[in-house]
N, C-alpha and C positions, 0 to 999 in steps of 0.2 A: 903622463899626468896621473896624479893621482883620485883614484877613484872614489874614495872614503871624504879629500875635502873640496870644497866648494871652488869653485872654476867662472871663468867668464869666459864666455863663447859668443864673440858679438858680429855686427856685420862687418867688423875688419877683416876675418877668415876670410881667405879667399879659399874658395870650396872647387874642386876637381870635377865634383858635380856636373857645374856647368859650361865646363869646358869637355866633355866625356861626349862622344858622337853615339853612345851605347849608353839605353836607360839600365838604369837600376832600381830593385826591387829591397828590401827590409822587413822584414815580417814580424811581429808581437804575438808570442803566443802567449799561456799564462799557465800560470801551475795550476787553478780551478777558474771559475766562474767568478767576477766581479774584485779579479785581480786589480786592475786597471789599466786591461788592454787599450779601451776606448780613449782614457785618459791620454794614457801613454803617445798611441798613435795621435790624438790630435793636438799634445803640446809639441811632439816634432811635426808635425804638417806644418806648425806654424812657424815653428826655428828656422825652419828650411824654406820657407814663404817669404819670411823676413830676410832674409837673404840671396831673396833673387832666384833662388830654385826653384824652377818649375816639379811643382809633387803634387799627388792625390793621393787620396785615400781609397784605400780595399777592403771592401768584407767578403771575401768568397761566395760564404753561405751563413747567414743570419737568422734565427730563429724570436721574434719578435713580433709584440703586437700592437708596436708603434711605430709607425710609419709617417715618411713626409712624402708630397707629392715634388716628382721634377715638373722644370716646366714644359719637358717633351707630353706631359699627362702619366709618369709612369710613377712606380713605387717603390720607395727603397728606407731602409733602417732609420730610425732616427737618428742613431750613434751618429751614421754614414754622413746625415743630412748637415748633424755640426762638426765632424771631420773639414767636410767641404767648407765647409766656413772657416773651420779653423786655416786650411790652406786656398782660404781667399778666392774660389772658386764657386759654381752655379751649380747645381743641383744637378748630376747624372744617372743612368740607367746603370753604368757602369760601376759606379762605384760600391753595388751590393748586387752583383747578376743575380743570384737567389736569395728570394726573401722565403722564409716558413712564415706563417700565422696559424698557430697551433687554434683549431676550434673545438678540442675535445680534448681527453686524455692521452687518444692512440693516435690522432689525427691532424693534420693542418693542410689547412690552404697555399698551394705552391705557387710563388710569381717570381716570375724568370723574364728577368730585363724588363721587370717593372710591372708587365702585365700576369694576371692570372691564367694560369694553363686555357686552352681554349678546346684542343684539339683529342678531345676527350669527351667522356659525360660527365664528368667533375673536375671543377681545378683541386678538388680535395684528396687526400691521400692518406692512407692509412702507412705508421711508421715502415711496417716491414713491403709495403709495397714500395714504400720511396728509396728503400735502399735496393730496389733493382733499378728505380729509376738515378741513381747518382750518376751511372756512366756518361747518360745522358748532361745532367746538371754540369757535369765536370766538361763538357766543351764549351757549355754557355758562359763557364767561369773562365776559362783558359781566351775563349774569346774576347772577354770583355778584358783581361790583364792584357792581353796582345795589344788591344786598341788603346789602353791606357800608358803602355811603354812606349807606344811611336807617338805618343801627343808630349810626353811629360818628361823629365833628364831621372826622377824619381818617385816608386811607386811605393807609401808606408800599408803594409797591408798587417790588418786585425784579425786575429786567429778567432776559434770559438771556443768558451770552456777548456779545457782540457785537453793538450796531444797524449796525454795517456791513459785516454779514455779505452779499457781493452777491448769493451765490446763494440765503438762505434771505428775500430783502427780499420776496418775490413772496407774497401772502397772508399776513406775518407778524402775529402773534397774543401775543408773546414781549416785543417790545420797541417798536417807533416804530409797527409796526401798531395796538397797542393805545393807545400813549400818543395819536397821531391820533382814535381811535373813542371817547375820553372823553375827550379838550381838556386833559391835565393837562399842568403843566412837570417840566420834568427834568432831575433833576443828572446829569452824567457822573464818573464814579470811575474813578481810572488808579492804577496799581502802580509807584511810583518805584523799588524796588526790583529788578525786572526791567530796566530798562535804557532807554531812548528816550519817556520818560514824553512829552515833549513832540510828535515826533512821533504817540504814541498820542494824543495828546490835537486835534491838529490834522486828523489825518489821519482820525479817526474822526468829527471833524467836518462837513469836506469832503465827504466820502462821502455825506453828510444829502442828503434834497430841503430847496429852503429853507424851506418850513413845520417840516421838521423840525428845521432847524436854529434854526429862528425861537422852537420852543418849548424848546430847550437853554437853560434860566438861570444856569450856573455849574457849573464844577471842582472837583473833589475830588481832593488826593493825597493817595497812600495809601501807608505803609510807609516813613515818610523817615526815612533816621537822617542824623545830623551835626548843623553848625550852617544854623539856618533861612536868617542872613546870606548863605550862599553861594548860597542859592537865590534869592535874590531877584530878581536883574536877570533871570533866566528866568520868571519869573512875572510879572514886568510887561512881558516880551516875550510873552507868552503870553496879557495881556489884550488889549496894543496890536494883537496877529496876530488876534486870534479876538473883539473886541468882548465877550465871553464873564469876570463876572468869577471869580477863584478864590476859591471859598469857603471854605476851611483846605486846610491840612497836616498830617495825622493821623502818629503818628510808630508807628515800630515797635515793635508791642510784643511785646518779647520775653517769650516761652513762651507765651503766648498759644494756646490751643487752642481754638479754637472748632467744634462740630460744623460738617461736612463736607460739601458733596452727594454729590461717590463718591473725592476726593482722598484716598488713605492717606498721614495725618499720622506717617510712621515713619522708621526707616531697615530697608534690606533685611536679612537674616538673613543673618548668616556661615557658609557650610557647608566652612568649614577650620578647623581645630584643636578641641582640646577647650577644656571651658567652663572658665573663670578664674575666674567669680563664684560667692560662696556665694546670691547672688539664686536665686527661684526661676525657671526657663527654661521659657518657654513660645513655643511655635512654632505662627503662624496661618497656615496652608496658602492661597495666594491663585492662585485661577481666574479664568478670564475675566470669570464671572456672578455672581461675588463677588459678595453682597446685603448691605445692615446691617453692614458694618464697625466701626459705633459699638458694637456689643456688645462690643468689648474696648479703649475709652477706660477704662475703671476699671484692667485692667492694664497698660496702659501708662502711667499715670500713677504707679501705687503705687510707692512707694520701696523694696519687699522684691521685686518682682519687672521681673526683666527680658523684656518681651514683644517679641516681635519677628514680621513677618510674612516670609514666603519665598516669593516671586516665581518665576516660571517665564520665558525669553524662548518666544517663539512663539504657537502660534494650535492651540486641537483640529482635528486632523487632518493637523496636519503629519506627513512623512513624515521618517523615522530624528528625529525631536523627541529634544533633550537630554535627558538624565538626568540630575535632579538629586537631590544626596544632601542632606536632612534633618539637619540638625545636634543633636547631641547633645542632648538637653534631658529638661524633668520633663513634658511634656505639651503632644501635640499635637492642635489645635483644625481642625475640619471645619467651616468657617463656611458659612452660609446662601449661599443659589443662587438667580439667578432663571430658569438652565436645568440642572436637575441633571444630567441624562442625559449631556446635553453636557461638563458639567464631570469629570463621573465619568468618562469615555473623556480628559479630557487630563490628569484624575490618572493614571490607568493609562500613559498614553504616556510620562509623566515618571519613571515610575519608584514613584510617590510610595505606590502599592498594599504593593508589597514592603517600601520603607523602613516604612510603616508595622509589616508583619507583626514586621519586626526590631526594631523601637521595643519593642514588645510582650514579643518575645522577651526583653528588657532589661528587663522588668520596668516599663515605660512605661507609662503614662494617654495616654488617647484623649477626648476630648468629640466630638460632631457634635452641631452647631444649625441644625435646621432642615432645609435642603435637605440639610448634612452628616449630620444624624441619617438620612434618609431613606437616602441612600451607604450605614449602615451595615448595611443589611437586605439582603435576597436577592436582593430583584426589586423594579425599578421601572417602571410601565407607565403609558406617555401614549397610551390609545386616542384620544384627539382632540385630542390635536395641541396640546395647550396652552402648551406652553414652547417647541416646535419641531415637528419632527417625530417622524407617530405612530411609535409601539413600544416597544420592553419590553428593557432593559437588565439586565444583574446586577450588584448592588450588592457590598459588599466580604463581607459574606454574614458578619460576626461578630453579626447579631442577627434573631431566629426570627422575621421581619418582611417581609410585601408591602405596597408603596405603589404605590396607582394615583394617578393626578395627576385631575383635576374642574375644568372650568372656574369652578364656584364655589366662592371663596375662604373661609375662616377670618380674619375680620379681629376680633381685639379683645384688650381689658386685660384680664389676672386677675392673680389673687393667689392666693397660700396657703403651705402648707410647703415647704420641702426636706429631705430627709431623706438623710443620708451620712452613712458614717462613724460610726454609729449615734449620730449625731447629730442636730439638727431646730436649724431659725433657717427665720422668714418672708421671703417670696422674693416679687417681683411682678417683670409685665414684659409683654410683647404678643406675640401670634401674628399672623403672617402668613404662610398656605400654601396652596396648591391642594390638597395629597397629602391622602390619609387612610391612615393607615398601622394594619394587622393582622396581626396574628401568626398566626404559619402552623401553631404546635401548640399544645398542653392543658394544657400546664405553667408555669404561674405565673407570670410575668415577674419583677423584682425591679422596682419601680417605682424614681422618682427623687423625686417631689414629688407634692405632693397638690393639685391647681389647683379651687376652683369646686366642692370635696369630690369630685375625679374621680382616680383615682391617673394619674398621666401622666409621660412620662419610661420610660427603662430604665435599668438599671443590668447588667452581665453579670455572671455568677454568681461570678467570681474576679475581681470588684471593679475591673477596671481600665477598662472600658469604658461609657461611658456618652452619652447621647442623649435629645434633648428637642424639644419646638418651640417649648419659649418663648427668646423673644430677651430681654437684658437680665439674662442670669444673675448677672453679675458687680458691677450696677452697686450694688446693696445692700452696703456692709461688711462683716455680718456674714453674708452666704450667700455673701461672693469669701471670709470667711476659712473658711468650712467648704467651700469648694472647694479651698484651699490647703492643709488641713488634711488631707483627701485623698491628695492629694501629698506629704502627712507631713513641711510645714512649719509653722511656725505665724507666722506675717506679727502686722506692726502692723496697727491700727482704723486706715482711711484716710477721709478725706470721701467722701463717696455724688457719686456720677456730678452730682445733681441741685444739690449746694451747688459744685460746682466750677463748674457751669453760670453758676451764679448770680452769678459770682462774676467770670466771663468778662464777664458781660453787662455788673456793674457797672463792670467796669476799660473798656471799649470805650465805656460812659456818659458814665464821665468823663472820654474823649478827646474825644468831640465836645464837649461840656459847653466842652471847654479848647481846641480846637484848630480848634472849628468857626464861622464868624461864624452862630450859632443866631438871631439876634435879623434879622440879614439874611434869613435861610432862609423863619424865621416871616413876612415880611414880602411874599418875594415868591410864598407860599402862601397868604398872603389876597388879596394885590392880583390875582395872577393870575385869581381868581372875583367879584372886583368888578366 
């Protein structure tokens, strides 16, 4: 079959798969970073789901600062979290044995099968200390694919960035380290739209040892718009150079949103003129340690509101650091941190403390989620050191609240009310925090929501300020419209976070379905364990 035109791959196949008494593995690596490995592996999770395959998805070792909780309480990638969706599957430990959460330049928070390191004095790690530790990482990772090939007939596993990264080739754990220590074949995926697809495609080749290159079975391009014709004589220059054949052309799909590992899928926030739209405006304040950015995919997508996120240039602790001014809006959003302390000193340096007080003045709304909820209390103290270094910050001081930080985390799903507005709609979503946060006086908080029959959230007492630590406020309809509501608009019912999800997966389905030789793929994934 021809791999240039378009193809039907349906559940007539009858697939070897599932008659095979020995699982098999497939790997996605990619020629850079934001190829469309995630995509890739989770439109076959789902080809192969749809057809009665038992498959899961793998990430080795993932470097991200969005995470979803399993429901064992553990921690894994978001990519991972809609893989497993994608192949119709519950949320496992397994399917990301190591997570990174970078909380600094040189540095990240290491969780291995879910939880944060324990058996130490930090689950923190500086980079060149963690490449003594991969030896270690790489049985937690070998373990967790063991356990996945005796449960499943097929495992699609997600590489990281680049296998011809030369300085990170030394103990790799991520990409051709791993695909070597289980014998599986590997598609390469490249971004025709970025520009040089073909030297990315050679060149990342070359760089291979030749076992490694020996176990590359085929190309993938990814993001092609035009006519296929024009491509062609490159593509068959591209088998003739590389012996290597190409497996489809996946074409660009516009609008396309697929959750993210830490890319914010936006445009920057305007902070010249006033607002033109009768949209509602909302402004997500973005830090270094920005954490879960997918908690405002629902307002970015709604068609009554316009969200936007506003960027800072520089680094905490620069010196005379720009001032930037906050543009006009209905409400601005304090998003999750995975070093708050930190973040909170380059809100301050920017300016961003004051504009807020002004916002307020205006008679503005404020949300904080999470590390931002934390920001909005008096005092924040890391006696160990957990996010960075130890000590005791002050918070923007609008709520009768101290957070101390705990190297053990809050990881899990609930549900329950919201109540605003004096109004109530059910509300679900997951925590993820070290803090534990108290109130410093006697007098009653106004809660925000009722989680697990616990009242949780604040609210301040002249209704504008509000703070929580569950993530995923937005993604229910009817708790974004009684947030908008709030804000004293009243918005359309838009689809829930979770149908638009579904919705991605199936349009990316039926690309490979159309644009992938699947019937070739299938083939050289059994032959390869013959």
């Amino acid at each position: 079959m021809n791999a240039r035109q378009n193809n039907s791959y349906s559940s007539s196949n009858t697939l070897d798969l599932t008659r095979s008494n020995q699982s098999s593995t497939l790997m996605i690596q990619g020629t850079t970073s934001d190829a469309g490995k995630t995509t890739l592996v989770a439109g076959l999770c789902r080809v192969f789901a749809d057809l009665q395959v038992k498959v899961a998805p793998f990430k080795p070792q993932n470097m991200a600062l969005n995470s979803a909780v399993t429901p064992c309480g553990g921690e894994i990638g978001r990519a991972q979290a809609l893989q497993a969706k994608a192949a119709r599957l519950a949320l496992d430990v397994d399917f990301n044995p190591i997570l990174l959460k970078p909380n600094s330049d040189t540095g990240a928070q290491v969780i291995v099968h879910g939880k944060a390191l324990m058996n130490r004095s930090s689950s923190n790690m500086e980079a060149s200390e963690y490449q003594d530790y991969k030896k270690v990482a790489m049985r937690a990772v070998l373990d967790s694919h063991q356990r996945l090939a005796q449960q499943y007939d097929l495992v699609v596993v997600e590489g990281a960035g680049s296998p011809a990264e030369i300085n990170l080739r030394k103990g790799d754990i991520a990409n051709m380290g791993f695909a070597e220590a289980v014998d599986c074949p590997v598609l390469i995926i490249a971004d025709i739209d970025k520009g040089g697809v073909f030297a990315q495609l050679v060149g990342t080749l070359m760089l291979l040892s030749q076992s490694e290159q020996d176990r590359v079975v085929g190309f993938v391009i990814n993001r092609f718009r035009g006519d296929i014709k024009l491509l062609e004589s490159g593509l068959t220059w591209l088998e003739e150079k590389t012996n290597k054949p190409v497996l489809g052309v996946l074409p660009y799909l516009h609008g396309l949103d697929i959750s993210s590992e830490d890319a914010l899928v936006t445009n920057q926030a305007s902070t010249e003129g006033s607002r033109s739209s009768e949209k509602v405006r909302i402004v997500v304040l973005v830090y270094p340690h920005m954490s879960n950015h997918t908690d405002f995919d629902a307002l970015r997508h709604h068609e009554d509101i316009d969200c936007q996120f506003l960027f800072a240039k520089g680094s905490k602790g620069e010196v005379n650091a720009e001032k930037i001014v906050i543009p006009a809006c209905d409400l601005i959003i304090l998003p999750g941190s995975k070093n708050v302390r930190s973040d909170l000193e380059f809100l301050r340096q920017r300016g961003w403390d004051d504009e807020i007080a002004k916002h307020l003045r205006y008679q503005g709304k404020v949300i904080g989620v999470c590390g931002g909820y934390q920001m909005l209390g008096e005092l924040i103290s890391d006696p160990e050191g957990v996010e960075g270094q130890k000590g005791v910050s002050e918070g923007l001081g609008y709520f009768a609240m101290n957070t101390v930080l705990a190297s053990k985390k809050t990881l899990m799903n609930v549900s329950g009310v919201l109540e605003l507005a004096e109004k109530k709609t059910a509300i679900s979503g997951y925590e993820i925090h070290a803090g534990v946060s108290t109130f410093t006086n006697d007098i009653k908080q106004s809660h925000l929501m009722t989680l697990a029959e616990e009242e949780q959230g604040v609210l301040s007492d002249d209704g504008q300020i509000a703070g929580c630590y569950l993530h995923g406020l937005f993604d229910q309809p009817e708790a974004l419209q009684l947030f908008m509501g709030w804000l004293g608009y009243e918005v359309s019912k838009s689809p829930s976070i979770e149908v638009l999800e579904e919705q991605a997966i199936e349009r990316v389905s039926h690309a490979c379905q159309t644009h992938l030789d699947m019937v070739k793929i299938e083939q050289i994934v059994t032959q390869w364990y013959r």
